[in-house]
N, C-alpha and C positions, 0 to 999 in steps of 0.2 A: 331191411328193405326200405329203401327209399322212394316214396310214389311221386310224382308228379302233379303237382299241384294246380288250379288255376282258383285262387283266393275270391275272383268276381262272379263268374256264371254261378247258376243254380244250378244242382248235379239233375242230370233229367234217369228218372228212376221208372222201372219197369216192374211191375209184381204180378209172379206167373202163378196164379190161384188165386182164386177170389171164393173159398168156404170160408170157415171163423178162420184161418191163420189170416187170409188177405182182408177179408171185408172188415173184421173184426180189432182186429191188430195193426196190420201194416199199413193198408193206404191210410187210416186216419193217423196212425202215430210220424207214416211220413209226412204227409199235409201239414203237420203240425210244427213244422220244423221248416224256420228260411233259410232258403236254399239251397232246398230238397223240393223238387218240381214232380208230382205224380206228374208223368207223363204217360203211360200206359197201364194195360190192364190185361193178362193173359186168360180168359177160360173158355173152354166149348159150350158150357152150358146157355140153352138161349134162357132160363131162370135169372141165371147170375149173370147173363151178359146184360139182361133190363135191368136188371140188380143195379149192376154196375155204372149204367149209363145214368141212372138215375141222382146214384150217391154221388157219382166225378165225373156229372158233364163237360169237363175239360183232358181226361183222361181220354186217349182215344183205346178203343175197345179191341183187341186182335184175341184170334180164335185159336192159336199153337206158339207156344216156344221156339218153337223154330224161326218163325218168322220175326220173334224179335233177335233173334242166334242172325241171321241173312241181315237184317237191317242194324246191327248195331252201333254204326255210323252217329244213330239219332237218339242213343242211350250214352250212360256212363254206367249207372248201377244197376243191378238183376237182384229184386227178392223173392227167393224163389221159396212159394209157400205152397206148392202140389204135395201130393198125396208120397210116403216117405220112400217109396220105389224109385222114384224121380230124383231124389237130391242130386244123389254121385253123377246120374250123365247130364242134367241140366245145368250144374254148376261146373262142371266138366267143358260142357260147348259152350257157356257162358265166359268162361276163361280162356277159351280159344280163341273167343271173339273179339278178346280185348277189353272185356266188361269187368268193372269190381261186382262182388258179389254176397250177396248176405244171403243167409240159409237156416230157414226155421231150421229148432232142434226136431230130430238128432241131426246131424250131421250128414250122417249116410247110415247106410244098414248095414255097416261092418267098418272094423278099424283099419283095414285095411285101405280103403276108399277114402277113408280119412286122410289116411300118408299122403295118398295119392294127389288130393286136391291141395293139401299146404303145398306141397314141391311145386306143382302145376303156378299157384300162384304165385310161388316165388319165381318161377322163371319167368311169368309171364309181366312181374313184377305190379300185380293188382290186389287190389285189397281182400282178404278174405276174412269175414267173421260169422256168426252163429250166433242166434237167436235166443239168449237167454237170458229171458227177461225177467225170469222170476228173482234173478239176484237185484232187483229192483222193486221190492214189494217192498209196502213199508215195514213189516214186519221183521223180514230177513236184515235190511238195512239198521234196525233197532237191534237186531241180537249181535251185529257185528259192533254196533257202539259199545254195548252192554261188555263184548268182549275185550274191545280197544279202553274200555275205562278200568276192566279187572273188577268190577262188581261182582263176580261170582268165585275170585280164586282160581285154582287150576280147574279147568273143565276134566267130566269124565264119562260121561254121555249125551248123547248129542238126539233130540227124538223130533220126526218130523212125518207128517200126513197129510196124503190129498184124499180128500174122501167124500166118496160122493153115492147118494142113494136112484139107481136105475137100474130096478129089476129086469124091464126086458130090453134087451138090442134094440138100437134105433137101426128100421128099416132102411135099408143100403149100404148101411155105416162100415165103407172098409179098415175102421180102426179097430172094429168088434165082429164083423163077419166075415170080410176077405182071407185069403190063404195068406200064409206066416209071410210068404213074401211079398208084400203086400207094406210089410213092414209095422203091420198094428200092433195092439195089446197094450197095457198099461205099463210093462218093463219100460218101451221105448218111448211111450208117449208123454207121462209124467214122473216114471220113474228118471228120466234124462235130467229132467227138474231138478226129482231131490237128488241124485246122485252128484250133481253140477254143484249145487248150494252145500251139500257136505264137507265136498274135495275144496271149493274155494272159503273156506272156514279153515279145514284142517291139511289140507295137501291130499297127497294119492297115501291112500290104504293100503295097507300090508297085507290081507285078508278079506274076503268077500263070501257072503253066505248068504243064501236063496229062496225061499220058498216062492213059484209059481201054479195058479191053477185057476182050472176054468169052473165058472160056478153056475153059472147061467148056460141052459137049454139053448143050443144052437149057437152059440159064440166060437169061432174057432183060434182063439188067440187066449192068451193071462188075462181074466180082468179081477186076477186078486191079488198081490203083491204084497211081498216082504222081501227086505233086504235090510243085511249086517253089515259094516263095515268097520274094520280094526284098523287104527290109524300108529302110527309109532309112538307117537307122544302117551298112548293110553287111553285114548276117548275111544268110544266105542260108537257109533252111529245105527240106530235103527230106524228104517225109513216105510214106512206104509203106503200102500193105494189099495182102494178098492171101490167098487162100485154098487157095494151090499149094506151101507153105513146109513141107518136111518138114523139112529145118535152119534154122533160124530165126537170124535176121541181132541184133546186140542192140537192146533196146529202147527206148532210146537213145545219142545219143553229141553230145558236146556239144564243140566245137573253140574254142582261144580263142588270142590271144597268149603265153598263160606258161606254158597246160596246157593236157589235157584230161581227160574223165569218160568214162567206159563202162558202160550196166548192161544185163545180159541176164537175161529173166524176166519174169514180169508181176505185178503188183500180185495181192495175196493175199485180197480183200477178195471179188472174185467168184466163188470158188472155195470161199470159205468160206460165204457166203452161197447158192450152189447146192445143197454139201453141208447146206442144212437151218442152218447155224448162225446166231446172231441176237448184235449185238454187245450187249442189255441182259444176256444169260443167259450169256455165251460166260465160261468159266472165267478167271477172272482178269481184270480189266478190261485190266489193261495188253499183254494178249494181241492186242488187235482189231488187224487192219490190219497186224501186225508182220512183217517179209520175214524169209524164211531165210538166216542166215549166208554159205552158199553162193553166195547170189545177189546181195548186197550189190557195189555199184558198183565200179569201179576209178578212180582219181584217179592223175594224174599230172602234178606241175606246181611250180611257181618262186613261195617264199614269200620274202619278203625275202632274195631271193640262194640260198636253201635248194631244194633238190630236195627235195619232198616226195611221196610215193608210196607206193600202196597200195591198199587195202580201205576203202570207207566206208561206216559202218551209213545204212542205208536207214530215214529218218524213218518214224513209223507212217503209213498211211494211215488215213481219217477219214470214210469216207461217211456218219456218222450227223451230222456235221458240218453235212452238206449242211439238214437239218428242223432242228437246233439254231438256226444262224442264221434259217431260214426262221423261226420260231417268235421269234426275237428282234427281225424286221422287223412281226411280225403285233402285237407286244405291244407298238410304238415303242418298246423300250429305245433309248436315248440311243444315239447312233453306228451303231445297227444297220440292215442294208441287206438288202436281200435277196441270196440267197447269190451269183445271176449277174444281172448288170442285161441284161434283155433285149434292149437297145441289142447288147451284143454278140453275142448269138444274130442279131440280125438285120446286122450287119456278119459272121457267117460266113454266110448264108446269100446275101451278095451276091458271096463268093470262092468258095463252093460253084457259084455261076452264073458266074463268073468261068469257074471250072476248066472246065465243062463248054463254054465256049466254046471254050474254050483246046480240050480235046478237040477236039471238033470241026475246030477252025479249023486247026491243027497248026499253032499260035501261040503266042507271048507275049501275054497281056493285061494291059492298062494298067489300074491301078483307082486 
């Protein structure tokens, strides 16, 4: 596909939800990137529309999607961070409209929707990518060098966790209270994450295996997860979430023939971004993304004949990354792609159905 470029203007960009994916993530990681112009703001809430006006008195505030779908004359980009029932037709009429489009994960709530919006965007000839930023922790970033240098040997399991301690539902919360269609639970919410960070490690799995269950009083969605994944080469991937972890397991661990990696901790970038910080303004540039000493990995492993072991500093993470490239596909610089080709948002979204087979079936599924 080839886009149509204009190298000078600053792309004027629209983000339809303003909870943690917009307020949290997107308008500050777009800001943070020239020329990339927040120019608006999608939500109904009058909470988050004073929110709103507050954080980007430059952004002008609109009450429906639609309304930017009628005017998008006065847009180029749509990041469309609503609640996961929304993806498929907001990126759908965002595409009709002429608009490129970025789209928190998941993608949509079925692979089929998926198909749907790649073709959609290839005829419409716009840009389509998927929000997956966690392949920009510094962590994950570190295990993919770890792997690019062969410090470990052949890999042969691959282990990874989000885990977090919250006994009871947060009141409204349609990621833990709404009905399945709704699109919540932690399958699609973080399991998208690690199923995304596995496959772009090892390719698509051969095999998928499940366990889903509700643990908490009044939840009506998974908020406990497990998922296997068998890859061809012989790595095996086990992925966790839950929301019952007051000790928390590390956050990953990577096994191989000559060694292995340990890091416990999580990526520093959402935490700093919560806190109000923004990586254009944040003191020091080389401060962004950077892990605490403390928290930096453990290696242990066979370099030519050598036992090497230790501590190893944990690469920066990079989510401003994510609009840089984005912005280097809008403008055709030579070699530049969009930051996640949505081919693979829609291969996780066929393991995501995989898995929940597997649930169900109390199987193995063959993919």
């Amino acid at each position: 596909m080839t886009i149509e470029a204009d190298n000078c203007a600053a792309y004027r960009v629209a983000v339809i939800g303003y909870g943690i994916g917009g307020a949290v993530f997107h308008a500050p990681l777009v800001s943070a990137v020239p020329g990339l112009n927040l120019s608006a703001i999608v939500t109904r809430s009058a909470e988050k529309t004073e929110q709103a006006r507050r954080d980007w008195p430059q952004a002008k505030i609109i009450g429906s999607a639609e309304e930017v779908f009628a005017g998008a004359k006065d847009y180029d980009l749509v990041v469309i961070t609503s609640p996961n029932r929304y993806h498929y037709s907001q990126a759908k009429a965002a595409l009709e409209a002429g608009l490129h489009v970025v789209i928190d994960k998941p993608m949509a709530t079925n692979s089929q929707h998926c198909l749907e919006l790649i073709a959609l965007a290839k005829k419409q000839n716009r840009l389509l990518t998927v929000f997956h930023n966690r392949r920009l922790d510094g962590d994950f970033l570190t295990i993919q060098k770890i792997m690019q240098e062969d410090l470990l040997g052949q890999i042969v399991r691959f282990e990874s966790r989000f885990e977090r301690y919250r006994p009871q539902p947060k009141p409204g919360a349609w990621r833990e209270l709404g009905s399945p269609e709704d699109g919540g639970g932690l399958l699609l919410d973080l399991g998208s994450h690690l199923i995304d960070q596995a496959c772009h490690l090892f390719g698509r799995p051969q095999e998928v295996y499940c366990e889903l269950d509700r643990r908490r009083e009044g939840v009506a969605v998974d908020d406990d997860c497990f998922v296997a994944l068998s890859f061809a080469s012989g790595v095996r991937a086990h992925l966790w979430s839950s929301v019952l972890c007051r000790i928390k397991g590390p956050r990953f661990r990577l096994l191989g023939h000559r060694g292995s990696f340990e890091k416990y901790g999580m990526d520093p970038q959402e935490e700093a971004l919560r806190a109000g910080m923004r990586p254009s303004v944040t003191a020091g540039a080389q401060a962004w993304g950077r892990d605490e000493e403390a928290l930096w990995g453990s290696l242990n492993t066979e370099v030519d004949g050598l036992v090497v072991q230790g501590k190893i500093e944990t690469l920066p993470g990079s989510y401003p990354s994510f609009y840089e490239d984005l912005l280097a596909a809008l403008r055709a610089v030579p070699g530049a792609a969009p930051p996640v080709d949505p081919q693979d948002a829609w291969q996780t979204a066929t393991i995501l159905e995989a898995a929940l087979r597997s649930s169900e079936q109390k199987t193995v599924v063959r993919i």
